[in-house]
Legacy VTK file of the C-alpha trace (Angstrom):
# vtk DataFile Version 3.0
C-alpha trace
ASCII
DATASET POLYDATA
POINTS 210 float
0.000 0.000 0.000
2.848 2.107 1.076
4.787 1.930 -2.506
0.927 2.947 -4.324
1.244 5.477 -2.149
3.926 7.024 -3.577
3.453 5.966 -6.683
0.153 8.175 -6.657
1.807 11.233 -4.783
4.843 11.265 -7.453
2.181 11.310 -10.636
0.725 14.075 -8.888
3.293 16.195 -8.220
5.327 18.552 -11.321
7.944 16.752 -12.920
11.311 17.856 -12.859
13.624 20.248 -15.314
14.953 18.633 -18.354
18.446 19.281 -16.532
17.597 17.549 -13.395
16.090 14.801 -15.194
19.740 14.226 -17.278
21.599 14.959 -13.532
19.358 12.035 -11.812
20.504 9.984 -14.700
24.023 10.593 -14.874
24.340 10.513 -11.059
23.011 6.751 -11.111
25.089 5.660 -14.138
28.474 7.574 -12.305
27.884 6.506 -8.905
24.900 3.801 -8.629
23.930 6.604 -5.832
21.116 8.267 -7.407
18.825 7.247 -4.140
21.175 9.579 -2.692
19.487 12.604 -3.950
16.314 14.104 -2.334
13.666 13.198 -5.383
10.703 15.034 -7.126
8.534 14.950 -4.400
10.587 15.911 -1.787
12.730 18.462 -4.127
9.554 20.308 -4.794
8.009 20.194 -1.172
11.012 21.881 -0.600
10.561 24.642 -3.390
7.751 25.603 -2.044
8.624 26.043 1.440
11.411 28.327 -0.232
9.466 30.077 -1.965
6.180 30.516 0.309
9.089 31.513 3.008
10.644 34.562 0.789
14.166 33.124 0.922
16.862 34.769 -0.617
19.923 33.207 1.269
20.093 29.840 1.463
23.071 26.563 2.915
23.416 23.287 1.947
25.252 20.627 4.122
25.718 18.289 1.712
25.742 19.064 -2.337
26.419 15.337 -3.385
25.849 15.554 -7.284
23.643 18.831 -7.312
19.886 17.808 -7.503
18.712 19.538 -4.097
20.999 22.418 -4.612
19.318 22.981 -7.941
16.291 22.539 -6.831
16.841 25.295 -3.963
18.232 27.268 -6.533
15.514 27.107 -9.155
12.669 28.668 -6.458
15.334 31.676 -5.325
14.313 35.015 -6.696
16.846 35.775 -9.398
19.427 37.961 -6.806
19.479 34.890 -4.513
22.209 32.654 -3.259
22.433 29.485 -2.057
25.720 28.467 -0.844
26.501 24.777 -1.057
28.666 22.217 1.006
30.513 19.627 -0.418
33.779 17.433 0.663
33.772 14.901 -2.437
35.483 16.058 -4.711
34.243 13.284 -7.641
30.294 14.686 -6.552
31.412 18.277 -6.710
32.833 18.474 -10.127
29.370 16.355 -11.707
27.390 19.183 -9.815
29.452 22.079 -11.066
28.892 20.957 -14.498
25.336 20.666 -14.236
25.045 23.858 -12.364
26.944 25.401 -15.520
23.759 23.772 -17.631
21.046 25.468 -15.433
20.138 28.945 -15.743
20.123 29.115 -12.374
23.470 27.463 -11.468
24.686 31.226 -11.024
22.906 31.286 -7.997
24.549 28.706 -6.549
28.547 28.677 -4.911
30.239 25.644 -4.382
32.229 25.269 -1.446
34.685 22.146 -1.640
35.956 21.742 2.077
34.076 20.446 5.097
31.020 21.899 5.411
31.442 22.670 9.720
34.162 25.029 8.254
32.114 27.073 5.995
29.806 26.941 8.300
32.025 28.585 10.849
32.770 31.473 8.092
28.902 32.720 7.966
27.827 35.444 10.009
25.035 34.950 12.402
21.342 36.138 11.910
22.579 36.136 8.058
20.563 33.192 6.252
16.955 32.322 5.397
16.887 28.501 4.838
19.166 25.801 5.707
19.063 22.263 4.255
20.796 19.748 5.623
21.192 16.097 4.175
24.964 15.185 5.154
26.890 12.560 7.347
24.458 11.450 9.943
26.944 11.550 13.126
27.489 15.468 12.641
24.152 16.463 12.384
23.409 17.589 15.564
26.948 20.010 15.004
25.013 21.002 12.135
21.776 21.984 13.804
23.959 24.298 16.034
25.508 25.858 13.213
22.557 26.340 11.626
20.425 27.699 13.895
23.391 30.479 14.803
23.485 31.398 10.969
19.550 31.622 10.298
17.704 34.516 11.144
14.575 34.719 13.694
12.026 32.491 11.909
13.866 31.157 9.517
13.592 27.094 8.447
15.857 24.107 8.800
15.221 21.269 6.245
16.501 17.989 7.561
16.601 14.752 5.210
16.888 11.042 6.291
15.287 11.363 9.923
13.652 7.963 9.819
17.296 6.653 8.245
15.604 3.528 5.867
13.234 2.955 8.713
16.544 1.703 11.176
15.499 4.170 13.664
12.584 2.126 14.737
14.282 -0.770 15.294
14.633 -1.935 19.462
17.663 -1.808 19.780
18.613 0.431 17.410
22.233 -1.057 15.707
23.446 0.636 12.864
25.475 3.392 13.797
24.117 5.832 11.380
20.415 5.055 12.793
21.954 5.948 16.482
23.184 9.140 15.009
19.880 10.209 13.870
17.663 9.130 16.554
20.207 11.226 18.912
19.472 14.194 16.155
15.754 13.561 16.387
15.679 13.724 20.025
18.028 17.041 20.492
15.210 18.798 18.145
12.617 17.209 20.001
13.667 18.925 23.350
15.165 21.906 21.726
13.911 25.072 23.466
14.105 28.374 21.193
12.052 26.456 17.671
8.868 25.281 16.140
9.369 21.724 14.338
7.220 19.040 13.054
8.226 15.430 11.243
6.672 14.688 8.170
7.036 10.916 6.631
7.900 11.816 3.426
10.612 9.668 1.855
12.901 9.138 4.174
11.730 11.213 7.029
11.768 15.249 7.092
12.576 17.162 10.549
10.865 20.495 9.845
12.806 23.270 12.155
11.495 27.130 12.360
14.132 29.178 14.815
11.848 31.531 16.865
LINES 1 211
210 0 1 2 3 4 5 6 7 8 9 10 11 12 13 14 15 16 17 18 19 20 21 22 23 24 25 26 27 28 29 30 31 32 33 34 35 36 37 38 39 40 41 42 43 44 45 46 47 48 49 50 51 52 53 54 55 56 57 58 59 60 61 62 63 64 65 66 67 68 69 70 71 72 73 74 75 76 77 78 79 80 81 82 83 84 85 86 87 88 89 90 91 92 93 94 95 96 97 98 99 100 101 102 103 104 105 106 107 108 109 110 111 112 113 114 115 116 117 118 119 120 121 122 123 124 125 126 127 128 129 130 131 132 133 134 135 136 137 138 139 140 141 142 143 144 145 146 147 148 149 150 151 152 153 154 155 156 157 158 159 160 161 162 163 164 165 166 167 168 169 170 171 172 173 174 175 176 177 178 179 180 181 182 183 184 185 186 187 188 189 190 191 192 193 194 195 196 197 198 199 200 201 202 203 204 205 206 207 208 209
């Protein structure tokens, strides 16, 4: 029932850019990753929440080969910028060609380094929208970092809270699964946000800074 679900929720939903469609199938052919990326649905949930939210500053934790980055960039208004973290250096040079396709690659910068670093660089109270879909075990650093960069009220995006369903296994094992359940439960008592899970995909942690 679950997989009709989708199924049904995918046909429904816009389709994607001819240049996202050719990035989703490079990225499987490349790196067999492709599952990797966010998806349509997901991508253009979080379009809207972009858009609906009037970002013009935006940070990724984790480019991989582009897809969400695009995606982010595609709903900023045409003077935005989203700046984007990446420490592969194989995913960042398939996303810098495809943001070189898009028209609106030239919204997006590229940072090649560990993302807690550029991070670090980025003044507080300075950014609108924060996605982060990274490596599991630093996500709560990320959180931290994230909610010192955004301004009052603006939105953290979080990707893979439910971790292929691991996290609701007693015990939990795999170390990954651990990492995220730890996340989920530092949002949970956070004081100072709004935030609400959705099951889409993978699990979404929906964070609004106060």
């Amino acid at each position: 029932m679950h997989k009709i679900i989708e199924q049904y929720v995918d046909t429904h939903t816009d389709g994607l850019s001819p240049v996202l469609q050719k990035l989703v199938e490079e990225t499987e052919k490349k790196t067999g990753r492709s599952r990797w990326s966010i998806g349509k649905v997901e991508g253009r949930l979080m379009q809207f929440l972009v858009k609906v939210s009037g970002t013009r500053n935006a940070v990724e934790i984790g480019t991989f080969t582009g897809f969400s980055a695009l995606m982010i960039a595609e709903a900023l208004p045409a003077d935005g910028l989203l700046v984007t973290c990446e420490s592969n250096q194989t995913y960042a040079e398939i996303a810098l060609r495809y943001f070189a396709k898009s028209p609106h690659g030239r919204k997006i910068r590229l940072e090649l380094k560990p993302a807690i670093e550029t991070l670090k660089g980025i003044s507080d109270n300075s950014i609108d929208f924060v996605f982060i879909d990274a490596d599991k075990p630093s996500y709560g650093s990320y959180l931290d970092e994230a909610l010192r960069v955004l301004y009052p009220g603006g939105m953290i995006f979080v990707d893979n809270v439910f971790w292929r369903n691991k996290i609701f296994k007693h015990p939990i094992t795999n170390e990954n699964a651990k990492a995220i359940a730890a996340f989920n439960k530092k949002v949970k008592d956070a004081d100072g946000v709004e935030k609400v899970m959705l099951s889409v995909r993978d699990g979404i942690y929906l964070i609004r800074k106060k």
